[in-house]
C-alpha positions, -999 to +999 in steps of 0.1 A: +000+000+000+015+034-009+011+066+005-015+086-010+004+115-032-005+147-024+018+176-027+033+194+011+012+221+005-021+202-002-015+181+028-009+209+044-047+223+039-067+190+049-045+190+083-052+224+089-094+218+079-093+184+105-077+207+133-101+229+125-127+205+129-110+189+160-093+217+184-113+253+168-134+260+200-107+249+222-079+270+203-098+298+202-109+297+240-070+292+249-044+298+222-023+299+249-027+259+254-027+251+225+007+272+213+021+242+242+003+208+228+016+223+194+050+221+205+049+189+223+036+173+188+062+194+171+089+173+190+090+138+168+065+119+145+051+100+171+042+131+195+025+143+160+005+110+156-003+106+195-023+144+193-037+138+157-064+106+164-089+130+141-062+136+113-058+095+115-097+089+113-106+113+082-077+095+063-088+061+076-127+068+066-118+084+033-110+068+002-076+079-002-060+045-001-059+036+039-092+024+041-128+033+031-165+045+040-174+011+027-158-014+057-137-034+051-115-070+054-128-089+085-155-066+094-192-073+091-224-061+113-209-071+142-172-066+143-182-027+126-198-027+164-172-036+193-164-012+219-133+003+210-104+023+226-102+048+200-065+063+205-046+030+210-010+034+200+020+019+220+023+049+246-013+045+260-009+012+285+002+014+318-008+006+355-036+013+379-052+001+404-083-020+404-116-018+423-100-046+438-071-032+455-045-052+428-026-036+405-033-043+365-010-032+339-037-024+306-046-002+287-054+034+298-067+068+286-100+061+274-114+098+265-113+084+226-135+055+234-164+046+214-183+018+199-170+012+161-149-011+136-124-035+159-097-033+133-093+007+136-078+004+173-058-025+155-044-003+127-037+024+151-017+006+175-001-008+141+009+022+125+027+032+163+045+004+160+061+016+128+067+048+145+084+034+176+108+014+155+114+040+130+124+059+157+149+033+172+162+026+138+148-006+134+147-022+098+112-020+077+118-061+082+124-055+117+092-032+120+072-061+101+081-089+125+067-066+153+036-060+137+033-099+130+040-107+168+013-084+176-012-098+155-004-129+166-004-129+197-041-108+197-054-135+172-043-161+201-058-145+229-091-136+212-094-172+200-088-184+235-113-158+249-141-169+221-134-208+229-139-204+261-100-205+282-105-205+321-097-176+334-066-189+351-056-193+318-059-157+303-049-136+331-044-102+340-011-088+342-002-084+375+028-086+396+024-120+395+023-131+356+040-096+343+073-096+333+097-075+316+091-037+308+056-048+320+067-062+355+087-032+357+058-007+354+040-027+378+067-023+404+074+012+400+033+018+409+038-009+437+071+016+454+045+049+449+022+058+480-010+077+486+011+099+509+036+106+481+006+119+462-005+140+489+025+155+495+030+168+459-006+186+459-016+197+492-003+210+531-017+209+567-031+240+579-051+246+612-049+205+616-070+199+583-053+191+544-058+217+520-045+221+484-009+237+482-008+273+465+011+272+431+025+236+413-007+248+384-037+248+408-062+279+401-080+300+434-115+299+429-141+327+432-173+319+452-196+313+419-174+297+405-168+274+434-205+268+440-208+254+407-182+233+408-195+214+439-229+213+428-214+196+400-197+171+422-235+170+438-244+154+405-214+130+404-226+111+437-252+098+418-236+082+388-212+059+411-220+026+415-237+014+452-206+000+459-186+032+460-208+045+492-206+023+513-187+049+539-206+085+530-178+109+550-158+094+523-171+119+502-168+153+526-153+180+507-123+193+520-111+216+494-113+227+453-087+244+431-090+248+393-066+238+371-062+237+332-051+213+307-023+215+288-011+178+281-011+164+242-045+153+250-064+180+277-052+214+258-080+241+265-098+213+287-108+237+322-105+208+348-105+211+386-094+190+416-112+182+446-094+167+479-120+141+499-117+129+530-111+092+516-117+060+539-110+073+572-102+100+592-069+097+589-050+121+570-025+103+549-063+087+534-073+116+518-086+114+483-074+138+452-106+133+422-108+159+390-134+169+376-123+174+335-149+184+306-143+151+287-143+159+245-159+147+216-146+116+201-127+118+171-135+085+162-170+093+166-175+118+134-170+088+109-199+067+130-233+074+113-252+048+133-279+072+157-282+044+182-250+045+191-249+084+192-277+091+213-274+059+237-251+084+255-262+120+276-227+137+270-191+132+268-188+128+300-210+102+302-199+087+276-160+084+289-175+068+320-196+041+304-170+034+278-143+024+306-164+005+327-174-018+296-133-021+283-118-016+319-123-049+342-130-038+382-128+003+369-116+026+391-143+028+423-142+066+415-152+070+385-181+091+376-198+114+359-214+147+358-219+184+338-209+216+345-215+247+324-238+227+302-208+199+293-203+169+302-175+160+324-158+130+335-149+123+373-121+099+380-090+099+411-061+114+406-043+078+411-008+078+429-007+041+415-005+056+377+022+047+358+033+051+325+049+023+298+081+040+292+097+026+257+129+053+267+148+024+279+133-004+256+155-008+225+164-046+221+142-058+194+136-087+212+125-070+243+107-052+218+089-081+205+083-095+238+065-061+249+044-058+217+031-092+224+017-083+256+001-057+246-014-079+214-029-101+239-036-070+263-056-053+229-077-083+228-086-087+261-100-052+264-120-061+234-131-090+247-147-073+282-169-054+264-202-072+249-237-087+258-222-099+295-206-068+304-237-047+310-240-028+279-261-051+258-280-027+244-250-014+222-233-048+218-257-076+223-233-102+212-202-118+221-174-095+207-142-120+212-166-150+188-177-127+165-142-113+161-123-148+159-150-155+137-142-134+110-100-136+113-108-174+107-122-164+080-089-150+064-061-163+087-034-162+062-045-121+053-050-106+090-010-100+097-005-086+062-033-066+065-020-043+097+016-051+080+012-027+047-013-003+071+015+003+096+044+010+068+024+035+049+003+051+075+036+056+099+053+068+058+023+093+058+022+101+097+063+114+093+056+128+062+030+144+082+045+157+108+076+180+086+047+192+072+029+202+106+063+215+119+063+237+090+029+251+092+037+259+129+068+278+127+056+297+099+025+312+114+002+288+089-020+278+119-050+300+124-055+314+160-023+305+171 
């Protein structure tokens, strides 16, 4: 598959017209933001592919030789209609802690989440791939074996999932079965504590914790404050019975605003809120945020109305999405609007931690990382269908529909995410000289 041949400058215009589409009410609310996402994406390819999931979808859904409005191999009523991740590239997995109390290395980040075509997360995650190893010099043959150990090891683990495995025989990664980069992650969350947390964010005064001044947290006027717990008000009510069993949990000990200014949360007005957590005791207390959650970009190039209005608001959305793909989701987790927008409610975990590829360079390390995170892809898949609570979207088993159609075409699945990563990750560094230019130049409007 070849990249499409346009010329730099009209590349140039569609990226400009999807960021229009994407980030224009956010950039103009907060050029400011925006003039610091820009940069971060202007360091390397992949920061460009990680903050362009809309760029990837137009191209995907056009006909411009990476995919087509029409479907597509190994997709049919059903597999067009799994739960998806929606941003899934190699950067998005890491650790957190389970309703549970264990620690679960997955994947994270689900604002993208929707319901859509399984083989898009697929092709994304593919096309990362490319990126990561162009980026570590790897070979196009190297890059190609990579992309085959992924799709092998997903096509093993959804056709153990469809057939029924145990599961003692597909399970989590923990610090128990991890190993590797993985078991590394896992550790790192395992050394950090609540207190840790606590300390970075907030102080004693007069014998009660309070947010710290400065480190990016916002004063609050009164109104502005009102509205914001009102809004937490509403949150109460989304979370699960489960979540309250201890009500003081919830006592509101302070609020600060802050703003977003991450790859992903540019222009996004968030705030925190500090709980009173489990007990009385201080080193207990309880960081949430409160974060207008955006539209999907993923979600412009689904027609299908049920799946569009099955959801009040992005918030809402964000929530219901990583409870169906997230096993034991975080006890916090919520939603609620503010302002008239949806916004999602999560903890700010001290048990979060990044996959960091920085030190990951042996191609067989490589490998061995890319094949968790194969079979890690298909689990997530595989949580979300007619037993996960959701049957109204998915009323089917998504793992045996899925394995379904790869048996189907067994010899064709590798080769198909093969010539997708090569010429989308040709297109996404083409891409991003292009961006880089457009940037320094003054070419992007607002900024």
């Amino acid at each position: 598959m070849s990249v499409p041949q346009l010329s730099a400058e009209q590349r140039g215009e569609q990226i400009l017209a999807v960021f229009d589409t994407a980030f224009g009410e956010l950039l103009a609310a907060d050029p400011a933001a925006f003039r610091v996402k820009f940069r971060k994406m202007a360091a390397s390819a992949f920061a460009f592919y990680r903050g362009t999931a809309g760029l990837f979808y137009h191209d995907l859904t056009a006909d411009i030789g990476f995919g087509s409005k029409r479907g597509g191999p190994y997709l049919d009523e059903r597999t067009s209609r799994v739960w998806i991740h929606g941003d899934l590239h190699a950067e998005n997995f890491g650790t957190y802690m389970d309703a549970n109390g264990r620690l679960i290395f997955n994947v994270n980040d689900f604002d993208e989440a929707y319901v859509g075509p399984f083989t898009w997360d697929l092709k994304r995650f593919a096309a990362s791939v490319a990126l990561v190893g162009y980026a570590k010099a790897l070979s196009d043959d190297q890059i190609t074996e990579l992309v085959k150990v992924y799709a092998a090891a997903y096509r093993e683990r959804i056709h153990a999932l469809a057939t029924g495995a145990k599961s003692d025989e597909v399970p989590p990664f923990t610090l128990d079965t991890a190993e590797g980069p993985l078991l590394d992650a896992l550790r790192d969350a395992r050394s950090l504590t609540r207190f840790g947390l606590l300390d970075s964010m907030t102080e004693i005064r007069d014998f009660e914790r309070r947010f710290a001044p400065g480190g990016g947290s916002i004063e609050l006027d009164a109104a502005t404050r009102y509205k914001v717990l009102a809004a937490f008000d509403g949150y109460l009510e989304t979370l699960p019975e489960s979540s309250l069993t201890r009500p003081d949990s919830y006592r509101v000990k302070d609020v600060v605003g802050r703003r977003g200014i991450g790859i992903g949360s540019a222009g996004l007005p968030s705030y925190n809120i500090l709980l009173e957590g489990n007990s009385d005791a201080l080193e207990n207390d309880v960081v949430i945020y409160i974060k207008q959650a955006q539209t999907p970009a993923v979600s412009r190039h689904i027609t299908d109305p049920s799946i569009r209005e099955y959801f009040q608001h992005e918030g809402h959305r964000t929530v219901i999405s990583q409870r169906a793909l997230q096993a034991h989701a975080d006890p916090w987790l919520g939603w609620t609007e503010l302002d008239g927008a949806g916004q999602l409610v999560a903890e700010v975990s001290p048990y979060a931690v990044d996959l960091d590829w920085g030190d990951i360079d042996d191609p067989e390390e490589i490998a061995s990382v890319v094949a968790d995170l194969g079979r890690a892809t298909a689990t997530m898949h595989a949580a979300a269908d007619d037993e996960s609570g959701h049957s109204e979207l998915v009323p089917f088993s998504t793992e045996r529909a899925i394995d379904a159609a790869i048996a189907a075409d067994e010899d064709g699945f590798a080769g198909l995410l093969v010539d997708f990563a090569h010429s989308y990750g040709a297109r996404a560094r083409a891409d991003h000289q292009i961006f880089v230019d457009l940037f320094r130049n003054g070419r992007i409007p607002g900024l």
